[in-house]
C-alpha positions as CSV (number, residue, x, y, z in Angstrom):
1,X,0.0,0.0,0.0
2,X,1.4,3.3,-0.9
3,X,2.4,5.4,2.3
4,X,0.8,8.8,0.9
5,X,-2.4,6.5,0.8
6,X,-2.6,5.3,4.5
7,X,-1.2,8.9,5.5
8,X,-4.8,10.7,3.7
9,X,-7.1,8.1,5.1
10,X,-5.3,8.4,8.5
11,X,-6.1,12.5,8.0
12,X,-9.8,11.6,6.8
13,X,-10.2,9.2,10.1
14,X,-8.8,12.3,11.9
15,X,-11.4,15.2,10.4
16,X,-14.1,12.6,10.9
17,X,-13.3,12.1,14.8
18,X,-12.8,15.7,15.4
19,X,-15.8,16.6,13.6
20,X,-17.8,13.8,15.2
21,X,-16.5,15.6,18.8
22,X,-17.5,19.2,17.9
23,X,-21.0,17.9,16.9
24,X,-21.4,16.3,20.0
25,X,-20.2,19.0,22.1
26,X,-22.0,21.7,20.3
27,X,-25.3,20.0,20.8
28,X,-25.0,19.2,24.5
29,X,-23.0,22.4,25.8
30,X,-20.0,20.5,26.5
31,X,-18.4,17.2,26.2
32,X,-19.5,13.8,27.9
33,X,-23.8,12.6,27.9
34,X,-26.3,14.7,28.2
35,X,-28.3,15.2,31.0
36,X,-31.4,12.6,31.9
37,X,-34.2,13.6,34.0
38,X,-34.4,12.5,37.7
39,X,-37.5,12.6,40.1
40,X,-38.3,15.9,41.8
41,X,-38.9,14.0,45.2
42,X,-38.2,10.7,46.4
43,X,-41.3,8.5,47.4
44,X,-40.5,9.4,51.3
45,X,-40.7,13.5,50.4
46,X,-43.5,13.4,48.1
47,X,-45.4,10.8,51.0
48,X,-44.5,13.7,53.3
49,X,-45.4,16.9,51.1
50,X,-48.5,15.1,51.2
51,X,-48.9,15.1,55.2
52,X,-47.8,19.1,55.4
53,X,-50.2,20.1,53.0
54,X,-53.1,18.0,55.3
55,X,-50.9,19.1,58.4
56,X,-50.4,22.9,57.4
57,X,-53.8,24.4,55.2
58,X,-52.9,28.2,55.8
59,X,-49.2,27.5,54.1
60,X,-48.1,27.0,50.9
61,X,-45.8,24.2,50.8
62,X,-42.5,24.6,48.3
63,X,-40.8,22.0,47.8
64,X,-36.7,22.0,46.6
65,X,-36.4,25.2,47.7
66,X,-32.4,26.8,46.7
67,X,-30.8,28.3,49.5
68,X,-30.2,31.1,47.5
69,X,-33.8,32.0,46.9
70,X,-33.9,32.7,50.8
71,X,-30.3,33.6,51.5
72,X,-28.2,36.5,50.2
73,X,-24.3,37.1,51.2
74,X,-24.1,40.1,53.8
75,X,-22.9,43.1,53.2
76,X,-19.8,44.1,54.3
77,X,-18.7,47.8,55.0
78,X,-15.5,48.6,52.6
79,X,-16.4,46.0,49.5
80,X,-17.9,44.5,47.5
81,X,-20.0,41.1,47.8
82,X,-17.8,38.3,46.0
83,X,-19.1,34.8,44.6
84,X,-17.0,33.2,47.2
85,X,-19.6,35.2,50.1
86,X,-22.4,33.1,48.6
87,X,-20.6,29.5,48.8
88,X,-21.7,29.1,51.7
89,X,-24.9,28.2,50.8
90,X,-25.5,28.7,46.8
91,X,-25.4,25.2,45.8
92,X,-27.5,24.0,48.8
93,X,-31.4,22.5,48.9
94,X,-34.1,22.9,51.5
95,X,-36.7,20.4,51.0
96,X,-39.7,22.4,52.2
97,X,-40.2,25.8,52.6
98,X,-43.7,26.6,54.9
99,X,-45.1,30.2,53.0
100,X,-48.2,31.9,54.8
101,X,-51.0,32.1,52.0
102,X,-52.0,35.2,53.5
103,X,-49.1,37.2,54.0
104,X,-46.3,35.5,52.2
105,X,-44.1,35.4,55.8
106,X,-42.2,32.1,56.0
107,X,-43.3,30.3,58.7
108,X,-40.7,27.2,58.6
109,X,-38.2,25.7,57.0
110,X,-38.6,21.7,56.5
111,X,-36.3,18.9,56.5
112,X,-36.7,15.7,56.0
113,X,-33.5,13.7,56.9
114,X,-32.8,10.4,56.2
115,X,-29.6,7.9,56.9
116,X,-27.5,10.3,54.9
117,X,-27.5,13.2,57.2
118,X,-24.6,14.2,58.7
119,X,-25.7,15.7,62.7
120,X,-23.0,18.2,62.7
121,X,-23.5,19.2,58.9
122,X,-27.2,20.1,59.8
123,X,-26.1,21.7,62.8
124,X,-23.9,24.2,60.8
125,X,-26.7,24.3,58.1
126,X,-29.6,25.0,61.0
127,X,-27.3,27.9,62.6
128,X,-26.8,29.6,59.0
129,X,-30.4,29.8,58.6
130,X,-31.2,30.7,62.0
131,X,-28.9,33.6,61.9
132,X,-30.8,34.7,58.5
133,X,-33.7,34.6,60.9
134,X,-35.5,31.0,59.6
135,X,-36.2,28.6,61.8
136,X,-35.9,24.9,60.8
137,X,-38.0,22.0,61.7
138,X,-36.1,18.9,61.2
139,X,-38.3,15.6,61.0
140,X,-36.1,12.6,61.6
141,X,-34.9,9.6,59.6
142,X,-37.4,7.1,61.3
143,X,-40.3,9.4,61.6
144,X,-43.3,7.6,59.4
145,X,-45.0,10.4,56.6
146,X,-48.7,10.1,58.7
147,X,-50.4,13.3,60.0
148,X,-49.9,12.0,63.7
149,X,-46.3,11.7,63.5
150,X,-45.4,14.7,61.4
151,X,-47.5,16.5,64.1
152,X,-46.0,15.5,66.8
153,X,-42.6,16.3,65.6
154,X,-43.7,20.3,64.8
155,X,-45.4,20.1,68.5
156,X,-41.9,19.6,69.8
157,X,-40.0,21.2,67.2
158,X,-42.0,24.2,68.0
159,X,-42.5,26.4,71.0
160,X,-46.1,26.0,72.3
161,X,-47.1,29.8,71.2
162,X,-46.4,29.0,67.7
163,X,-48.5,26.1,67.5
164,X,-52.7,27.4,68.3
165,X,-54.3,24.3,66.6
166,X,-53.6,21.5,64.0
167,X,-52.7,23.6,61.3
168,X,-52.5,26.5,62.8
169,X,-48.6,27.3,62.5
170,X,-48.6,31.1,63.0
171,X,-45.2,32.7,64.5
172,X,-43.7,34.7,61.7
173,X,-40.3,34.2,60.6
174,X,-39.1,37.7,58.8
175,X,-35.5,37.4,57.4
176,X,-33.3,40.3,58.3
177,X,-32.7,42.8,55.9
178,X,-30.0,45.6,56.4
């Protein structure tokens, strides 16, 4: 075989490949698969959205909520906010957020741990939010997604002045602007 010949289908093999790779990556954004859908909840958060929508009428109940929907990065006197002020909490989730219909306040931040959570992790995470003025209510791993046991864990989650009646969550949580 003549060299010149396996040298221009070697070239040809190489345009093709390269060709073949910039397709790809032009159509997806960057290299590698593209993205597949996943379920919104698991079975054990949407069996739960379920019991705080029974448990909680008043509130609208958001599910997935990003942090940074409910968190900004304070201000600091002398400069400027940085993308590095916001790591903190950017790329973070809270399962459910507890809105008041009526005024918009929210009334409770919800999570829904399982064997994955880390104690001192949600510790950190809980403090964060409570300094932004949120309060969380953490239901535990084991705790079944029926109205009596989501219940009970608000009635101790909760100081007794917040909690009137069933569904009647009413202290107002008001982040802290300034």
């Amino acid at each position: 075989m003549n060299v010149t010949l396996i040298i221009a289908i070697g070239i040809v093999f190489l345009f093709l490949s390269v060709g073949l790779k910039l397709a790809t990556t032009r159509q997806t954004g960057r290299s590698g698969p593209a993205p597949v859908a996943k379920p919104f909840l698991s079975a054990r958060e949407a069996a739960m959205l379920d019991v705080l929508e029974q448990l909680l009428p008043h509130c609208r109940i958001h599910a997935q909520v990003a942090m940074g929907a409910l968190l900004e990065a304070p201000r600091v006197a002398g400069r400027k906010r940085r993308p590095a002020d916001r790591n903190a909490f950017a790329q973070k989730i809270v399962d459910f957020v507890a809105q008041d219909r009526t005024t918009g306040a929210i009334l409770a931040l919800i999570e829904v741990d399982d064997r994955s959570h880390k104690a001192a992790r949600d510790l950190a995470r809980d403090a964060m939010t409570s300094k932004a003025g949120y309060r969380t209510v953490r239901i535990p791993a084991g705790t079944k997604p029926t109205l009596a046991a989501v219940e009970a864990v608000f009635a101790a989650a909760l100081p007794a002045r917040d909690v009137l009646a069933r569904g009647q969550l009413v202290a107002v949580v008001a982040p802290q602007n300034g």
